[in-house]
mmCIF entry with sequence, helices, sheets and N, C-alpha, C, O atoms, coordinates in Angstrom:
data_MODEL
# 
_entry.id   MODEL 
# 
_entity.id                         1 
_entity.type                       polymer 
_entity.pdbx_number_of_molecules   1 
# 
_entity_poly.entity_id                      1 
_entity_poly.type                           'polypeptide(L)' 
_entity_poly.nstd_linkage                   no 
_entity_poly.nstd_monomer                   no 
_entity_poly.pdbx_seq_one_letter_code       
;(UNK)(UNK)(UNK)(UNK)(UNK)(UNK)(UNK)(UNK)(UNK)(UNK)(UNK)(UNK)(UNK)(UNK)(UNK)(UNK)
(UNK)(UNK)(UNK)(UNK)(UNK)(UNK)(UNK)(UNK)(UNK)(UNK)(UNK)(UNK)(UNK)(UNK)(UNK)(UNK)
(UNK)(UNK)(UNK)(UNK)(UNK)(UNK)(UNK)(UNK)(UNK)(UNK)(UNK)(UNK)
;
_entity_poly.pdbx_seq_one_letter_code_can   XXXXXXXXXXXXXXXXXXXXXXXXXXXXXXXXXXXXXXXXXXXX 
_entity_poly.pdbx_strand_id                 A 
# 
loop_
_entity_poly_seq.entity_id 
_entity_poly_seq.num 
_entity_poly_seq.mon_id 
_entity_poly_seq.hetero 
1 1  UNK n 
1 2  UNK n 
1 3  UNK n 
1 4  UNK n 
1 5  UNK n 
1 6  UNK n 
1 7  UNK n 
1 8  UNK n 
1 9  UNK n 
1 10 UNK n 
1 11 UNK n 
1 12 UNK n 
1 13 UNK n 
1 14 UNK n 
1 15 UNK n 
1 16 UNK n 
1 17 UNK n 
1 18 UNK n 
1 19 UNK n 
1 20 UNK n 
1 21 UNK n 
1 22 UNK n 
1 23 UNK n 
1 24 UNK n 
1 25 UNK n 
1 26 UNK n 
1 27 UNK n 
1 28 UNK n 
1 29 UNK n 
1 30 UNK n 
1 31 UNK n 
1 32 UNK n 
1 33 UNK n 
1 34 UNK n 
1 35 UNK n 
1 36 UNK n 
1 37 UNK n 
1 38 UNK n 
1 39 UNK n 
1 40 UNK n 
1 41 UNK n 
1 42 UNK n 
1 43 UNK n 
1 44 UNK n 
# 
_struct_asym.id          A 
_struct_asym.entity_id   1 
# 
loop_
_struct_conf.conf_type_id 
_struct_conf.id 
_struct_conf.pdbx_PDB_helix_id 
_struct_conf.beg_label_comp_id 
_struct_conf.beg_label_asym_id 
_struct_conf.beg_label_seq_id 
_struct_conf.pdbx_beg_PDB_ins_code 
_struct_conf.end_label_comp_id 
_struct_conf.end_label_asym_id 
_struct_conf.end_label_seq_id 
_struct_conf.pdbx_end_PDB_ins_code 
_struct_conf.beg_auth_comp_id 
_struct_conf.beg_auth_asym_id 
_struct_conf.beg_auth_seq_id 
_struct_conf.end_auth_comp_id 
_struct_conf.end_auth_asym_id 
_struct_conf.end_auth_seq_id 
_struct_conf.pdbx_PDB_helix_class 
_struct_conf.details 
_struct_conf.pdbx_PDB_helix_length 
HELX_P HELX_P1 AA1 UNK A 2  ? UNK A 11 ? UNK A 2  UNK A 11 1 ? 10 
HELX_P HELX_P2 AA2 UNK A 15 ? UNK A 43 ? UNK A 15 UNK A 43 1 ? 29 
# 
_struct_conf_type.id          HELX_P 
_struct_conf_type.criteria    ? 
_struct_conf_type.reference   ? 
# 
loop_
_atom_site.group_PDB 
_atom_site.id 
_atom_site.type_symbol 
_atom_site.label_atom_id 
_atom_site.label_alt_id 
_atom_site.label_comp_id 
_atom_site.label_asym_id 
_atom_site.label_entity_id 
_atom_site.label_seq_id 
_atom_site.pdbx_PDB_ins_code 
_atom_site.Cartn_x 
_atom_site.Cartn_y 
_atom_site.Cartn_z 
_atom_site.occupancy 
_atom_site.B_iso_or_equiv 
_atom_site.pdbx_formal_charge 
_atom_site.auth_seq_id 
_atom_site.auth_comp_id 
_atom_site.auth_asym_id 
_atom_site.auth_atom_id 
_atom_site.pdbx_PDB_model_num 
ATOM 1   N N  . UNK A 1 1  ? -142.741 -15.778 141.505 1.00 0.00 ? 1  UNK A N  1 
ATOM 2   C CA . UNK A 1 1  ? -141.712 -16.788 141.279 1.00 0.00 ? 1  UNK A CA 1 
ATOM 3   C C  . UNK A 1 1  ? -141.175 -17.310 142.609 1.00 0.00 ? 1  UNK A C  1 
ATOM 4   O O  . UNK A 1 1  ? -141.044 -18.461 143.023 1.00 0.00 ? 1  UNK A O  1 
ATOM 5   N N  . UNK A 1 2  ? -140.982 -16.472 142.996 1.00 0.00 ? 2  UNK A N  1 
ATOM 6   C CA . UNK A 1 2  ? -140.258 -16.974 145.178 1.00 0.00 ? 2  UNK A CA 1 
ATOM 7   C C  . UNK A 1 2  ? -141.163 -17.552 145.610 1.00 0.00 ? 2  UNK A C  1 
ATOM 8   O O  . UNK A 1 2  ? -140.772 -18.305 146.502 1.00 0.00 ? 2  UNK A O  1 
ATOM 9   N N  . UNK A 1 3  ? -142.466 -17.623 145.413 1.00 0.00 ? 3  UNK A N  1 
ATOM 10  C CA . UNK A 1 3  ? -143.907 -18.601 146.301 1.00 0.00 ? 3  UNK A CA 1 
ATOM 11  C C  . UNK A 1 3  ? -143.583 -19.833 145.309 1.00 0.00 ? 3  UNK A C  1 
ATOM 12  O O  . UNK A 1 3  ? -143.401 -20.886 145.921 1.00 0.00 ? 3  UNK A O  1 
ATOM 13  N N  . UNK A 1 4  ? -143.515 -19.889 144.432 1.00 0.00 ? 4  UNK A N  1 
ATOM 14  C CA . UNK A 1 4  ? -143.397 -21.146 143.445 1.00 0.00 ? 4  UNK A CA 1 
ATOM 15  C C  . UNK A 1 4  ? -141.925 -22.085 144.126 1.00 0.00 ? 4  UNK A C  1 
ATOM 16  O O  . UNK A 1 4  ? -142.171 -23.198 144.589 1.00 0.00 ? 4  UNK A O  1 
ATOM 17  N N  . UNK A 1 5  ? -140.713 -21.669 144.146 1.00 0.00 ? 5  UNK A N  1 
ATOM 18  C CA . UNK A 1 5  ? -139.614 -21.856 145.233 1.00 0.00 ? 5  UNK A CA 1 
ATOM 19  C C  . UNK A 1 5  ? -140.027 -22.556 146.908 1.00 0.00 ? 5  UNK A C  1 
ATOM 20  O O  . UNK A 1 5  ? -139.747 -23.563 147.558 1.00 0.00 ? 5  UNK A O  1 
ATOM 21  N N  . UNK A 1 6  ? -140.707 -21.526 147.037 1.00 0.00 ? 6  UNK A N  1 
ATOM 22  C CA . UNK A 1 6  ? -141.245 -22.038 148.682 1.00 0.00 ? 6  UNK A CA 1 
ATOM 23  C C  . UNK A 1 6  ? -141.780 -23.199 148.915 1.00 0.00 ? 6  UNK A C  1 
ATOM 24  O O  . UNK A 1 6  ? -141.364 -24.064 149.686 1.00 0.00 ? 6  UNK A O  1 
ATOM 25  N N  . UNK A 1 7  ? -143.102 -23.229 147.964 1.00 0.00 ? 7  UNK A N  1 
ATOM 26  C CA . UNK A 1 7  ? -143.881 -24.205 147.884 1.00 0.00 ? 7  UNK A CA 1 
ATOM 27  C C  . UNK A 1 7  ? -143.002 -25.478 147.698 1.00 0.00 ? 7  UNK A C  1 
ATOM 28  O O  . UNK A 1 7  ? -143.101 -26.484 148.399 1.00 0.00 ? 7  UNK A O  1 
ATOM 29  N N  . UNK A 1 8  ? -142.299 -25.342 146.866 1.00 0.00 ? 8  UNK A N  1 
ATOM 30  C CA . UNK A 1 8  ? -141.694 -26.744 146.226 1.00 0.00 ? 8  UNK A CA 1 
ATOM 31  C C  . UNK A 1 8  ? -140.671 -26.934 147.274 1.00 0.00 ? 8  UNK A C  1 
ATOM 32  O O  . UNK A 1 8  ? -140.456 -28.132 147.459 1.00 0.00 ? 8  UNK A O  1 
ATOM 33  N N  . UNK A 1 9  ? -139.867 -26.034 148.129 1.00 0.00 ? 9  UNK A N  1 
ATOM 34  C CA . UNK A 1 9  ? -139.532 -26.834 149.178 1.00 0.00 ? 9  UNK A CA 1 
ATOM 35  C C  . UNK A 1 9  ? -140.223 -26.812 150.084 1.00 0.00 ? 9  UNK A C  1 
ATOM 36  O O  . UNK A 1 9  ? -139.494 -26.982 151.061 1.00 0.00 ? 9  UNK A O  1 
ATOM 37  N N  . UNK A 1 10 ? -141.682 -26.655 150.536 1.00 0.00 ? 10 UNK A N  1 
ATOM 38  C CA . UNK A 1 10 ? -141.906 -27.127 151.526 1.00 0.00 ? 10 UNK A CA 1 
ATOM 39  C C  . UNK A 1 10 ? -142.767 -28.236 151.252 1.00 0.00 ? 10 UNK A C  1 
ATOM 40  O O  . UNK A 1 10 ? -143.304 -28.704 152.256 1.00 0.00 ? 10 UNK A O  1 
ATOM 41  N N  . UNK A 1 11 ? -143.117 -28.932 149.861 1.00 0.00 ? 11 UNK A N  1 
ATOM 42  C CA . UNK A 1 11 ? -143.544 -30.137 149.568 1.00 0.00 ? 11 UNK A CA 1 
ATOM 43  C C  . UNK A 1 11 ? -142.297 -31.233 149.604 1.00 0.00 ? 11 UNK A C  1 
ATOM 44  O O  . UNK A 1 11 ? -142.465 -32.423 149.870 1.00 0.00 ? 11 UNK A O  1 
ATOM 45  N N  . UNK A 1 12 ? -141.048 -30.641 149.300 1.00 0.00 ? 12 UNK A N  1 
ATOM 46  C CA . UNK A 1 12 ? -140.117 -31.694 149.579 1.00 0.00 ? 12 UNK A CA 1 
ATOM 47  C C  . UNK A 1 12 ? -139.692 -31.920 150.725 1.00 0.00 ? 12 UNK A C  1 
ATOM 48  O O  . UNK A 1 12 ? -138.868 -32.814 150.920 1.00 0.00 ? 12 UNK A O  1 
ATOM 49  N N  . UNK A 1 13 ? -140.194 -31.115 151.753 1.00 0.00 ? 13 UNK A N  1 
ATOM 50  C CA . UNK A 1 13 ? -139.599 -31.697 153.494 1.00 0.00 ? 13 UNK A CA 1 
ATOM 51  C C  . UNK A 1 13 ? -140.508 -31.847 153.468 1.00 0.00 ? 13 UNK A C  1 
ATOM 52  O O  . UNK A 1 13 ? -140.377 -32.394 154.563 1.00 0.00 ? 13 UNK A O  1 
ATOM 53  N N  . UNK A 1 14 ? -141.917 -31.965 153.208 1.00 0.00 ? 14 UNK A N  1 
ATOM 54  C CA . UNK A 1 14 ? -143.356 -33.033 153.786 1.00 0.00 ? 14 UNK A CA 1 
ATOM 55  C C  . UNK A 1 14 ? -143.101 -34.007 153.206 1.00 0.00 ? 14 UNK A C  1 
ATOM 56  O O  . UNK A 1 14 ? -143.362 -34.991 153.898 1.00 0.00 ? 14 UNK A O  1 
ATOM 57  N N  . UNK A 1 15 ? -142.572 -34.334 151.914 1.00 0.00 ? 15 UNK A N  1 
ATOM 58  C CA . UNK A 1 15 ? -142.312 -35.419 151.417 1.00 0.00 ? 15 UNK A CA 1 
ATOM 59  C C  . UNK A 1 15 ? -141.523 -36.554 151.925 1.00 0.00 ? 15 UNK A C  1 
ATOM 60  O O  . UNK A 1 15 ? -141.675 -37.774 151.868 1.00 0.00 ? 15 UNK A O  1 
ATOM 61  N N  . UNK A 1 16 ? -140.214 -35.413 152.683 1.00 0.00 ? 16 UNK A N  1 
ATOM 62  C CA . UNK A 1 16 ? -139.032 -36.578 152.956 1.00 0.00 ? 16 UNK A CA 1 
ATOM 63  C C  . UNK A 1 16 ? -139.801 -36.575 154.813 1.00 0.00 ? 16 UNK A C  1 
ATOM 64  O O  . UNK A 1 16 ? -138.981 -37.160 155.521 1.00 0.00 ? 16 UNK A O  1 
ATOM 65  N N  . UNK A 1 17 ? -140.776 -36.208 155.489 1.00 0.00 ? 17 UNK A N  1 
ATOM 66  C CA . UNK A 1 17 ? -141.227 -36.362 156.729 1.00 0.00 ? 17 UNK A CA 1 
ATOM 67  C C  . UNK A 1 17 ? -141.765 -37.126 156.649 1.00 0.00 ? 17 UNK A C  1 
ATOM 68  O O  . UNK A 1 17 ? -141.609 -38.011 157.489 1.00 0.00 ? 17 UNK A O  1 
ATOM 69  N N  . UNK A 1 18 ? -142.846 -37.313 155.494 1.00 0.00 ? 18 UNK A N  1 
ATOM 70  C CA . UNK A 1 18 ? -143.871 -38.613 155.090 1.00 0.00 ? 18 UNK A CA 1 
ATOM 71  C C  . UNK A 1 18 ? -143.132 -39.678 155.297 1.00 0.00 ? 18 UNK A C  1 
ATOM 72  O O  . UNK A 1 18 ? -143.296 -40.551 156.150 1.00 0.00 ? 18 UNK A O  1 
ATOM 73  N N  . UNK A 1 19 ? -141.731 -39.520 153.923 1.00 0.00 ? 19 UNK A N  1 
ATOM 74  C CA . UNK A 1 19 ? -141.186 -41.074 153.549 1.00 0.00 ? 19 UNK A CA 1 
ATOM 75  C C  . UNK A 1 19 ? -140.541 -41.875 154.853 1.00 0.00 ? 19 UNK A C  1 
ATOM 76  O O  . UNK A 1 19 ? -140.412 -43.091 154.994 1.00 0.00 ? 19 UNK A O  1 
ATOM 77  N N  . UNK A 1 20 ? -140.151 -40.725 155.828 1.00 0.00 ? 20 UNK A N  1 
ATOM 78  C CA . UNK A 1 20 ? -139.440 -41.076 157.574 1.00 0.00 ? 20 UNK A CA 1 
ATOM 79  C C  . UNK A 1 20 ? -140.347 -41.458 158.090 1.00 0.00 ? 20 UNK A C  1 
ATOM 80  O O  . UNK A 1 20 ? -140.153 -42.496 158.722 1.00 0.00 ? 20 UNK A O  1 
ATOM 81  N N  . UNK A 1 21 ? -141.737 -40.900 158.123 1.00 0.00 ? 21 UNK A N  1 
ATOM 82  C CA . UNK A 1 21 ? -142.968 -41.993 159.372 1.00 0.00 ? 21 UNK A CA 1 
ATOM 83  C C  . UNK A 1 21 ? -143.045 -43.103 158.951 1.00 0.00 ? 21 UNK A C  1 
ATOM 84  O O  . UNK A 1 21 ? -143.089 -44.030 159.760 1.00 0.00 ? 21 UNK A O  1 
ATOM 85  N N  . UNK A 1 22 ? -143.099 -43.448 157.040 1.00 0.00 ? 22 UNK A N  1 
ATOM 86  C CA . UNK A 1 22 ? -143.346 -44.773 156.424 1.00 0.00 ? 22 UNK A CA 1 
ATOM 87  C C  . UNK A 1 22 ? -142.023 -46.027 156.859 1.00 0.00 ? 22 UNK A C  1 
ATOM 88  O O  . UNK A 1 22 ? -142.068 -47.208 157.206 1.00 0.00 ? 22 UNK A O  1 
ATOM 89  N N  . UNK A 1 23 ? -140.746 -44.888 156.584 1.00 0.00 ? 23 UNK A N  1 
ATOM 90  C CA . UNK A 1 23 ? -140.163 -45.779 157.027 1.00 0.00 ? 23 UNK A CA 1 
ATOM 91  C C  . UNK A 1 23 ? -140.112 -46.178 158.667 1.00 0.00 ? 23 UNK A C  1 
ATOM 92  O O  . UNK A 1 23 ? -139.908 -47.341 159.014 1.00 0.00 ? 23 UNK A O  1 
ATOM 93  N N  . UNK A 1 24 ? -140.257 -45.422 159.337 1.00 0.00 ? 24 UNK A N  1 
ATOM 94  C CA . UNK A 1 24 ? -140.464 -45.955 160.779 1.00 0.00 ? 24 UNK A CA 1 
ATOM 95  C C  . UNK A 1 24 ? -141.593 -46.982 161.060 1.00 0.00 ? 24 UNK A C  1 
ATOM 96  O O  . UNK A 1 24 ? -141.672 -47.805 161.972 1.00 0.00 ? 24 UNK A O  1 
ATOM 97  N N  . UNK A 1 25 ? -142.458 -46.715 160.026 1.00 0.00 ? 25 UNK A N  1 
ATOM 98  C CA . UNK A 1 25 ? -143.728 -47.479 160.375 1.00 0.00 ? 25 UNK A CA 1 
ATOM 99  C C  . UNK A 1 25 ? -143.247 -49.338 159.581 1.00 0.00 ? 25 UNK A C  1 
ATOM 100 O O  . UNK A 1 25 ? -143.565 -50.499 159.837 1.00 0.00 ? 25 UNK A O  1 
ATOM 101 N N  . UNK A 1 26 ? -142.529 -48.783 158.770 1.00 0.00 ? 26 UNK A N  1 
ATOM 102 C CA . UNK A 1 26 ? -142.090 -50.436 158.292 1.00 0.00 ? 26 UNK A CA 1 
ATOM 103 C C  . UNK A 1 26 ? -141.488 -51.011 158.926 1.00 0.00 ? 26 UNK A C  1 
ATOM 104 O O  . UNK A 1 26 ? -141.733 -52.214 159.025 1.00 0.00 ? 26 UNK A O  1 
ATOM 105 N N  . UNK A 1 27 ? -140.343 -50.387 159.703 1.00 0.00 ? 27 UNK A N  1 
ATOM 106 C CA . UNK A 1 27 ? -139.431 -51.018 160.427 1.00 0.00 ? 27 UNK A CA 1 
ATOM 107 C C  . UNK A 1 27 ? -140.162 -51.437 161.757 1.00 0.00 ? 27 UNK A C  1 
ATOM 108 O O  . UNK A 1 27 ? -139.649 -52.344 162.411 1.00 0.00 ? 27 UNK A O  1 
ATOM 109 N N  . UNK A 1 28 ? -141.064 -50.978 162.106 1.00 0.00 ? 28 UNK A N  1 
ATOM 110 C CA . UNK A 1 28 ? -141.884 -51.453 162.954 1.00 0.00 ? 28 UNK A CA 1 
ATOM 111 C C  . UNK A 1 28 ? -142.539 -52.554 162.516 1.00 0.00 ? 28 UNK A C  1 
ATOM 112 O O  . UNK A 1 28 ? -141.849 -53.537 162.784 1.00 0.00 ? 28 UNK A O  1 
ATOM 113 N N  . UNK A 1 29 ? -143.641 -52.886 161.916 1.00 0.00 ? 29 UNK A N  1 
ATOM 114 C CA . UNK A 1 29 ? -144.229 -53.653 160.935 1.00 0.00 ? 29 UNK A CA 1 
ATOM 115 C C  . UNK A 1 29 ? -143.348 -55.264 160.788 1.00 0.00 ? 29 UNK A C  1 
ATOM 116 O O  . UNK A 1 29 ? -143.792 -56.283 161.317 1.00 0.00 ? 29 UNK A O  1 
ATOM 117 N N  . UNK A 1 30 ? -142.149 -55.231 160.036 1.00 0.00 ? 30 UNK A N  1 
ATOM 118 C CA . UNK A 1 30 ? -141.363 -55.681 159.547 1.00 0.00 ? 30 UNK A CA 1 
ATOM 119 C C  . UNK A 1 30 ? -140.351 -56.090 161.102 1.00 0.00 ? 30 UNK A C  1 
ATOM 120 O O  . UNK A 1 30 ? -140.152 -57.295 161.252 1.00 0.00 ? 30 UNK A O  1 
ATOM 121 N N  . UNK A 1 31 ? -140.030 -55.588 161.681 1.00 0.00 ? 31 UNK A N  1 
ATOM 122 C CA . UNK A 1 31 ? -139.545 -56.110 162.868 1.00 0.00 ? 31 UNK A CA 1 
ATOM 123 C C  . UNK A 1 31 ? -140.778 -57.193 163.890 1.00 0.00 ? 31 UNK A C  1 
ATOM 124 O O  . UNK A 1 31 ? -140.406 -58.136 164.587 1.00 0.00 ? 31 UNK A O  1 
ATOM 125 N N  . UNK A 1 32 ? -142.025 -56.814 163.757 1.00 0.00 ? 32 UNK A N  1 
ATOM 126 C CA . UNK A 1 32 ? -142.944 -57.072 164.552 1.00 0.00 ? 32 UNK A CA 1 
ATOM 127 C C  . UNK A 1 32 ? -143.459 -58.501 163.697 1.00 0.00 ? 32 UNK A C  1 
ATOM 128 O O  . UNK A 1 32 ? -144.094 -59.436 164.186 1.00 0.00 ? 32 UNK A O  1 
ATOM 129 N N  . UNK A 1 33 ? -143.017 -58.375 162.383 1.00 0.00 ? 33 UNK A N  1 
ATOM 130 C CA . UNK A 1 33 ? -143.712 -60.072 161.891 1.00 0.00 ? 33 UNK A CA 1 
ATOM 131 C C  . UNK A 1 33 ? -142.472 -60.212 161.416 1.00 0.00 ? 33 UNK A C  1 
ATOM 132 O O  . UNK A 1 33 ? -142.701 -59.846 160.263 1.00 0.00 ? 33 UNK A O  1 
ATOM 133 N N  . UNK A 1 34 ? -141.243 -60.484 161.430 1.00 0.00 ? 34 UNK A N  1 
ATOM 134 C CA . UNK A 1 34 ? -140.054 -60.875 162.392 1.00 0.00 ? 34 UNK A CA 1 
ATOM 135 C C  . UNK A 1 34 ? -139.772 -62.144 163.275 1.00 0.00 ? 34 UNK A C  1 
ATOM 136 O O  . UNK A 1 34 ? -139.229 -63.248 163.313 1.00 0.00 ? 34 UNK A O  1 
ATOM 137 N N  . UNK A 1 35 ? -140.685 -61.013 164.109 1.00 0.00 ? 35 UNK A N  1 
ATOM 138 C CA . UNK A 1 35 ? -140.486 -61.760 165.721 1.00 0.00 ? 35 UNK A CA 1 
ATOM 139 C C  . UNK A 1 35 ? -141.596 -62.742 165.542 1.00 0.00 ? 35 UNK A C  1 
ATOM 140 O O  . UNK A 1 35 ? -141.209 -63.897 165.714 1.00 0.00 ? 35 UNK A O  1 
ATOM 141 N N  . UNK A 1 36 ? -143.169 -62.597 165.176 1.00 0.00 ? 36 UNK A N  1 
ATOM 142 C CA . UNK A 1 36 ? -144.087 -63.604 165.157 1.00 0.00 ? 36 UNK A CA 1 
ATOM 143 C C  . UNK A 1 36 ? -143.348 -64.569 164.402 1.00 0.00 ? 36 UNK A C  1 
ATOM 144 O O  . UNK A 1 36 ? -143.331 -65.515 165.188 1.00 0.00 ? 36 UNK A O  1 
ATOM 145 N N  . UNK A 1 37 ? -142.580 -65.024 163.141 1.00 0.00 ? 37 UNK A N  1 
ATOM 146 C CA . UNK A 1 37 ? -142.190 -66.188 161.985 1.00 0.00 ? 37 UNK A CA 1 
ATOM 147 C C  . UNK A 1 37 ? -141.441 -66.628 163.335 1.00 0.00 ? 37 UNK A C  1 
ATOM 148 O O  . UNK A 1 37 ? -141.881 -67.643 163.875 1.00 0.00 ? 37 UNK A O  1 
ATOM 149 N N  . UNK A 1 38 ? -140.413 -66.006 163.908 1.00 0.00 ? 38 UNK A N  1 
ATOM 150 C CA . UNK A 1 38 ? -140.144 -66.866 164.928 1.00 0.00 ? 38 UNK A CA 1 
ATOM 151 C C  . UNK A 1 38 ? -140.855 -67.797 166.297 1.00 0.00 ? 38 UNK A C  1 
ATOM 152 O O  . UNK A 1 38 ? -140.469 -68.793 166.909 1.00 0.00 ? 38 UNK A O  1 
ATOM 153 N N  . UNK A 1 39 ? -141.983 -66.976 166.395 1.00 0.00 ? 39 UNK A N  1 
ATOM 154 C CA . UNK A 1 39 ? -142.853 -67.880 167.265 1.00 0.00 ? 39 UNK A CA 1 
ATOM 155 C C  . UNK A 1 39 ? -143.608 -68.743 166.736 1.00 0.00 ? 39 UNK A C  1 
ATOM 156 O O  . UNK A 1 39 ? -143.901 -69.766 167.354 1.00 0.00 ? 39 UNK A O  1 
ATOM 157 N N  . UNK A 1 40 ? -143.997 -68.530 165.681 1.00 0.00 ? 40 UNK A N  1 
ATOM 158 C CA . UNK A 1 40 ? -144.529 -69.837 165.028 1.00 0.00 ? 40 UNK A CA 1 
ATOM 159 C C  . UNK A 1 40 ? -143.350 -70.789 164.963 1.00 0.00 ? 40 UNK A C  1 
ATOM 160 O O  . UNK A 1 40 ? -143.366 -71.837 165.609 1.00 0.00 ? 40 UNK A O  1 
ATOM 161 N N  . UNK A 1 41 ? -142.231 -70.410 164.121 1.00 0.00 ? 41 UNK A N  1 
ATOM 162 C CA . UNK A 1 41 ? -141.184 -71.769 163.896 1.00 0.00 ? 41 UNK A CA 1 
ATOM 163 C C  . UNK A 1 41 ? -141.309 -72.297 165.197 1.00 0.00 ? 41 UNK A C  1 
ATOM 164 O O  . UNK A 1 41 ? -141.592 -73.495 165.166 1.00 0.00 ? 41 UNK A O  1 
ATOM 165 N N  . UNK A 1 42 ? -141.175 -71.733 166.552 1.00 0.00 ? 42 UNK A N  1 
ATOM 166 C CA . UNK A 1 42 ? -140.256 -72.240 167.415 1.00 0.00 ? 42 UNK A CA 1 
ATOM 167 C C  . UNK A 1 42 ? -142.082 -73.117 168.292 1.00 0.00 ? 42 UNK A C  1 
ATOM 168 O O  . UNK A 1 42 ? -142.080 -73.883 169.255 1.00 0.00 ? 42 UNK A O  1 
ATOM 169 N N  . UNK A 1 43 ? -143.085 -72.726 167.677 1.00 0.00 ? 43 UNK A N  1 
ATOM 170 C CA . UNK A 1 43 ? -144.482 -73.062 167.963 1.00 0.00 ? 43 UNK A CA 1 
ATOM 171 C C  . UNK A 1 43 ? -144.531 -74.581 168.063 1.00 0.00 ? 43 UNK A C  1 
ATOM 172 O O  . UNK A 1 43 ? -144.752 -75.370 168.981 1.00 0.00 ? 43 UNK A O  1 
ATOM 173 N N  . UNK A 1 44 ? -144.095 -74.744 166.124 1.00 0.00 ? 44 UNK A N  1 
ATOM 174 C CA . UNK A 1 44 ? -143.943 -76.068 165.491 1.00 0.00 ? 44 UNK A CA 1 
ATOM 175 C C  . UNK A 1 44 ? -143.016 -76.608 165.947 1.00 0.00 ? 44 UNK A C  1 
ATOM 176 O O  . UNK A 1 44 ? -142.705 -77.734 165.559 1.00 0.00 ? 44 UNK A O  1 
# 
């Protein structure tokens, strides 16, 4: 029963580590075509 416990929290801090790279990786992403919509507008 205590390995069943373990497991399940240590799938929920890989989980919430995953969902933190994704979100870092969006905010990257999402900041980075951002900045390109502005070089195009300012292109045109």
């Amino acid at each position: 029963m205590g390995e069943v416990t373990k497991t399940k929290t240590e799938d929920r801090s890989k989980t919430a580590s995953f969902i933190r790279g994704i979100q870092k990786e969006y905010s990257k992403i999402s900041w980075t075509s951002s900045e390109d919509v502005v070089k195009q507008t300012s292109a045109v």
